[in-house]
MARLO-795168 format. One record per residue (C-alpha): x, y, z; chain. Coordinates in Angstrom, 1 decimal. Layout:
<nodes>
NODE        x        y        z   mol
NODE        X        Y        Z     A
...
</nodes>
This chain:
<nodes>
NODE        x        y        z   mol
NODE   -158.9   -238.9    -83.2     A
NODE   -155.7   -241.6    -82.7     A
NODE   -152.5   -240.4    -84.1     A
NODE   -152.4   -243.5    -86.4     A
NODE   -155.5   -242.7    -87.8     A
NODE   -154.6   -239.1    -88.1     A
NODE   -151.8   -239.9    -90.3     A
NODE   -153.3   -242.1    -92.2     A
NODE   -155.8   -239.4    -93.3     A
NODE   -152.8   -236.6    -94.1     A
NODE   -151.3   -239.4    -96.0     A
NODE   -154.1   -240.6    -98.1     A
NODE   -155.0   -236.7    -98.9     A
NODE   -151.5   -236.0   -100.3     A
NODE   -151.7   -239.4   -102.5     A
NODE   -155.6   -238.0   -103.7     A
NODE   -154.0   -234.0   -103.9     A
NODE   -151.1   -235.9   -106.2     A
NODE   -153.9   -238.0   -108.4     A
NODE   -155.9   -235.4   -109.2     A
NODE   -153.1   -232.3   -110.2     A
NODE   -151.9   -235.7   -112.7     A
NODE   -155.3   -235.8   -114.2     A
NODE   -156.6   -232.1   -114.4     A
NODE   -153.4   -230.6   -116.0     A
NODE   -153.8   -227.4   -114.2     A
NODE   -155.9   -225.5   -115.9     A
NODE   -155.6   -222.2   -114.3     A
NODE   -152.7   -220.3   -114.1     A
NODE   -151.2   -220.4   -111.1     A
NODE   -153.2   -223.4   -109.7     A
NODE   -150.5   -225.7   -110.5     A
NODE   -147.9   -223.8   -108.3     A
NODE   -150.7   -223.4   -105.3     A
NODE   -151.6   -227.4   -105.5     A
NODE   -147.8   -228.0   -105.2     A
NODE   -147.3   -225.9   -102.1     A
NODE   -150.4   -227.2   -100.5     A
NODE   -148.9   -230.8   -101.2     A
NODE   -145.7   -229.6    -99.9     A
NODE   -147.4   -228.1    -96.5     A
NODE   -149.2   -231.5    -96.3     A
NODE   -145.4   -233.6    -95.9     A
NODE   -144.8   -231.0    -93.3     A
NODE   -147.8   -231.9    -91.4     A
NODE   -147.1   -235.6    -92.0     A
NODE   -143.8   -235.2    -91.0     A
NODE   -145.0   -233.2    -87.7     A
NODE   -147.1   -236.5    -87.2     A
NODE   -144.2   -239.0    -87.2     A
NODE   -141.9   -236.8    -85.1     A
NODE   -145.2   -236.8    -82.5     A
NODE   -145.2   -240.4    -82.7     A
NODE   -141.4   -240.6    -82.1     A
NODE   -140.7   -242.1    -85.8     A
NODE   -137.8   -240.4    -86.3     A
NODE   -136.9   -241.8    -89.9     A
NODE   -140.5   -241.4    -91.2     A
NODE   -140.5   -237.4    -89.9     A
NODE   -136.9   -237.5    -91.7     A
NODE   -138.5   -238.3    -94.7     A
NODE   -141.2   -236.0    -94.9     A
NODE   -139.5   -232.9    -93.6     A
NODE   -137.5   -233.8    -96.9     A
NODE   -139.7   -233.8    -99.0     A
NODE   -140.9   -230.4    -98.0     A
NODE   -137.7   -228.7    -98.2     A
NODE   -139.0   -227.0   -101.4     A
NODE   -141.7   -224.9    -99.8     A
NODE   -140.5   -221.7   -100.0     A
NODE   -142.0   -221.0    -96.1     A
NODE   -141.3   -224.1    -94.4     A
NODE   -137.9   -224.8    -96.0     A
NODE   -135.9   -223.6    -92.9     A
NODE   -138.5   -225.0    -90.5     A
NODE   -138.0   -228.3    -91.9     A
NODE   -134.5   -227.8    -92.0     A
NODE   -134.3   -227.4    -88.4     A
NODE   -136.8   -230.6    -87.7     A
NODE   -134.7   -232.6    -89.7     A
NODE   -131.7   -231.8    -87.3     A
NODE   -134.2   -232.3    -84.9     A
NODE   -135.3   -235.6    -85.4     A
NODE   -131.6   -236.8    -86.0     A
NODE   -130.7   -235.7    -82.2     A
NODE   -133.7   -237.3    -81.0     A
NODE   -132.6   -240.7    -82.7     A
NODE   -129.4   -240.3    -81.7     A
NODE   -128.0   -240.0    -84.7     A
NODE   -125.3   -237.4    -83.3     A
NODE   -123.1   -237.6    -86.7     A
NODE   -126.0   -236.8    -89.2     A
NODE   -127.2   -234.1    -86.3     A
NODE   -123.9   -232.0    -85.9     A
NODE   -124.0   -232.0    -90.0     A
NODE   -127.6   -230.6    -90.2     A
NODE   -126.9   -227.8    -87.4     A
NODE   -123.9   -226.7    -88.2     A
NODE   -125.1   -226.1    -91.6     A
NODE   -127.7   -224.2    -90.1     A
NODE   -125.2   -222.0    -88.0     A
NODE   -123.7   -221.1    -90.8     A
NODE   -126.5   -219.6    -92.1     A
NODE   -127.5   -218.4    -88.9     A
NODE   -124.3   -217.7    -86.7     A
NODE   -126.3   -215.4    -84.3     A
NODE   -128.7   -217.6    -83.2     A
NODE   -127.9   -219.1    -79.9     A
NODE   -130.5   -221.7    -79.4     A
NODE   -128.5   -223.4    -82.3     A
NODE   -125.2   -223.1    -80.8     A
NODE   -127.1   -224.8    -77.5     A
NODE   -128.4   -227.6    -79.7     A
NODE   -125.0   -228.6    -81.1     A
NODE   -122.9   -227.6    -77.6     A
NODE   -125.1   -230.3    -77.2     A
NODE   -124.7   -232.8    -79.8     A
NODE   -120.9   -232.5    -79.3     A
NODE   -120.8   -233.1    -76.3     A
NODE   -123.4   -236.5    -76.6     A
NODE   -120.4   -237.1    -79.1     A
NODE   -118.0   -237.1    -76.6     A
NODE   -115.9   -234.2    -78.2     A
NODE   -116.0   -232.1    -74.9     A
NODE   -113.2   -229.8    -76.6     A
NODE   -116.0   -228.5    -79.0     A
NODE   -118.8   -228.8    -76.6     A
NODE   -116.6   -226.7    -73.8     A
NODE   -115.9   -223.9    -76.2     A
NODE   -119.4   -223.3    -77.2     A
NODE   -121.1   -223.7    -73.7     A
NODE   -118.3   -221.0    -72.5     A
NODE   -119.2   -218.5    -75.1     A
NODE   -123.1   -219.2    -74.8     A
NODE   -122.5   -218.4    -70.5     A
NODE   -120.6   -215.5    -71.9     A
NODE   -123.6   -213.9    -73.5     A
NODE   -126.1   -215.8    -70.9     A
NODE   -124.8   -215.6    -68.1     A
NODE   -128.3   -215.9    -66.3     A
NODE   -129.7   -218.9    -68.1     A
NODE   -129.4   -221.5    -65.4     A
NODE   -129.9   -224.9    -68.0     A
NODE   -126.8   -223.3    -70.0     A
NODE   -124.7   -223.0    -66.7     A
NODE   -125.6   -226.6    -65.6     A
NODE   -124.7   -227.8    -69.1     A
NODE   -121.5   -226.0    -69.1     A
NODE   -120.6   -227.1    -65.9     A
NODE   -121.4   -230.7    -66.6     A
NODE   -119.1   -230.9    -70.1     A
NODE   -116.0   -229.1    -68.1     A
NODE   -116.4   -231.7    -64.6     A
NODE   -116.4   -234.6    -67.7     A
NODE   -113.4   -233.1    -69.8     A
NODE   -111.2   -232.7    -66.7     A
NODE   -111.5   -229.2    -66.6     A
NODE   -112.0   -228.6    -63.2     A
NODE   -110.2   -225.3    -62.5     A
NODE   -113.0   -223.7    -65.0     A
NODE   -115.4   -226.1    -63.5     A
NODE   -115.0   -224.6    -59.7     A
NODE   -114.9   -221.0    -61.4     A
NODE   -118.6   -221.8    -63.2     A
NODE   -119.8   -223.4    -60.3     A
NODE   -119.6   -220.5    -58.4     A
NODE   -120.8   -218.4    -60.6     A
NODE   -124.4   -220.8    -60.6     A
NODE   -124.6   -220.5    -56.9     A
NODE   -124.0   -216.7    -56.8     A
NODE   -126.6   -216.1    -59.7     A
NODE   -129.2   -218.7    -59.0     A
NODE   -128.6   -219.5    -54.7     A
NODE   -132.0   -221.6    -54.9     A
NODE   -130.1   -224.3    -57.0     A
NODE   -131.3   -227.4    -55.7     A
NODE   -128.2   -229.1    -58.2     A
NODE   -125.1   -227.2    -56.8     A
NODE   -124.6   -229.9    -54.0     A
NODE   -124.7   -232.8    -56.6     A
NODE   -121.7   -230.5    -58.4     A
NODE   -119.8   -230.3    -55.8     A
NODE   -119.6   -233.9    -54.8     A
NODE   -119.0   -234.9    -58.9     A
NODE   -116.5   -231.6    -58.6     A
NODE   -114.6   -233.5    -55.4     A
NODE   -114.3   -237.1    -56.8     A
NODE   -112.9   -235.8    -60.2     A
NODE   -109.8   -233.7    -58.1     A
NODE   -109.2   -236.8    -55.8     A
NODE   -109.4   -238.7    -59.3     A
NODE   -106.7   -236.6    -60.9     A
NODE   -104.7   -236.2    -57.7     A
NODE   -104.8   -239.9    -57.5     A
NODE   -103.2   -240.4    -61.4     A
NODE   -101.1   -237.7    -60.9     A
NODE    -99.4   -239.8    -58.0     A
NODE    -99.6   -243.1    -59.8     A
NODE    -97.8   -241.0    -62.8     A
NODE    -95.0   -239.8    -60.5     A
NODE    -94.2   -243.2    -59.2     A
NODE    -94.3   -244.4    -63.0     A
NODE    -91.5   -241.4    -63.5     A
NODE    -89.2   -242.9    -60.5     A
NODE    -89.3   -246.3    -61.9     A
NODE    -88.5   -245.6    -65.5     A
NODE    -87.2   -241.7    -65.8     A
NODE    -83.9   -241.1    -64.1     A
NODE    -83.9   -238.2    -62.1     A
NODE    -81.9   -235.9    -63.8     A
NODE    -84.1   -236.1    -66.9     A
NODE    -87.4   -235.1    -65.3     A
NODE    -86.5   -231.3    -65.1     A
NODE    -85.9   -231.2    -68.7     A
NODE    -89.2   -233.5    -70.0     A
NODE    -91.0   -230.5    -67.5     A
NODE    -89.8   -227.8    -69.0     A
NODE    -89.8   -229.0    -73.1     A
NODE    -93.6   -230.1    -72.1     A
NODE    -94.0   -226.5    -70.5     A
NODE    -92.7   -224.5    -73.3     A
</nodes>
């Protein structure tokens, strides 16, 4: 069966699930709150359906509407955040996981998911500070390492960089990426060796030279 019509079908059964609760008033006791959950379970499905098919705004929209099932409320919770990343949507994603964090501070495929997301952000502050804490407790999770590595070479941290790197090739020597790392690793010091010149020659032209000692140490202290 296509997708399409798939989705159609889980659709159309929620709509006649919703049309007949309206018309029965709910006799029994207790049927009322087991329709509801089934209907519920159904906008999970449907949003399942749309994230499958890659619409991210329709599987949004559904995972919503089944935030009230009292077993799928966390579930959808975490395919909303999901679905965000996916779409790119990197503000509404960072909202919807660290809110889950919070609730959940332990869980570490959370902190990899928004390590993540800040870094796609570009805050590589945020996204360095998580990766280093993740490597502290997995040290042998080679994705994690190649992430962590990746955010420090970008941020400019390249002292932490060299450190991490080395620690990938001693863990995991079959690492068919290290080479590629050490090439990014060696443009990024001959691209900070290279401003730190042009910012030495700016100093000669407009900082006299008895003044340079003192900006050192007041930036040092």
């Amino acid at each position: 069966m296509k997708k399409g019509v798939y989705l159609f079908i889980l659709v159309a059964f929620v709509l006649l699930l919703l049309g007949c609760s309206s018309q029965t008033g709910f006799g029994l006791v207790g049927e009322k709150e087991r329709i509801y959950s089934n209907i519920l379970s159904e906008y999970y499905l449907i949003g399942e359906a749309y994230l499958e098919n890659k619409k991210y705004q329709k599987a949004i929209e559904y995972y919503t509407k089944a935030l009230s099932h009292p077993d799928l409320s966390e579930s959808a919770r975490y395919k909303i955040a999901y679905s965000y990343a996916l779409s790119e949507n990197w503000e509404k994603a960072k909202s919807c996981y660290e809110e889950l964090l919070a609730k959940d501070p332990d869980n570490s495929e959370l902190e990899k998911s928004l390590a993540y997301v800040y870094a796609r952000q570009g805050d590589l502050a945020h996204a360095s500070a998580m990766y280093r804490r993740l490597v502290e407790k997995n040290p042998y999770d080679q994705s994690l390492l190649e992430n962590f590595i990746t955010v420090l070479i970008a941020g400019n941290y390249l002292e932490e960089a060299e450190l991490a790197l080395q620690q990938l090739t001693e863990n995991f020597p079959d690492n068919t990426v290290a080479e590629k790392f050490e090439e990014k690793l060696s443009k990024a010091w001959e691209s900070q060796e290279g401003k730190n010149l042009s910012l030495e020659e700016t100093q000669d032209e407009v900082i006299p030279s008895d003044e340079k000692t003192t900006i050192t140490e007041n930036a040092a202290m």
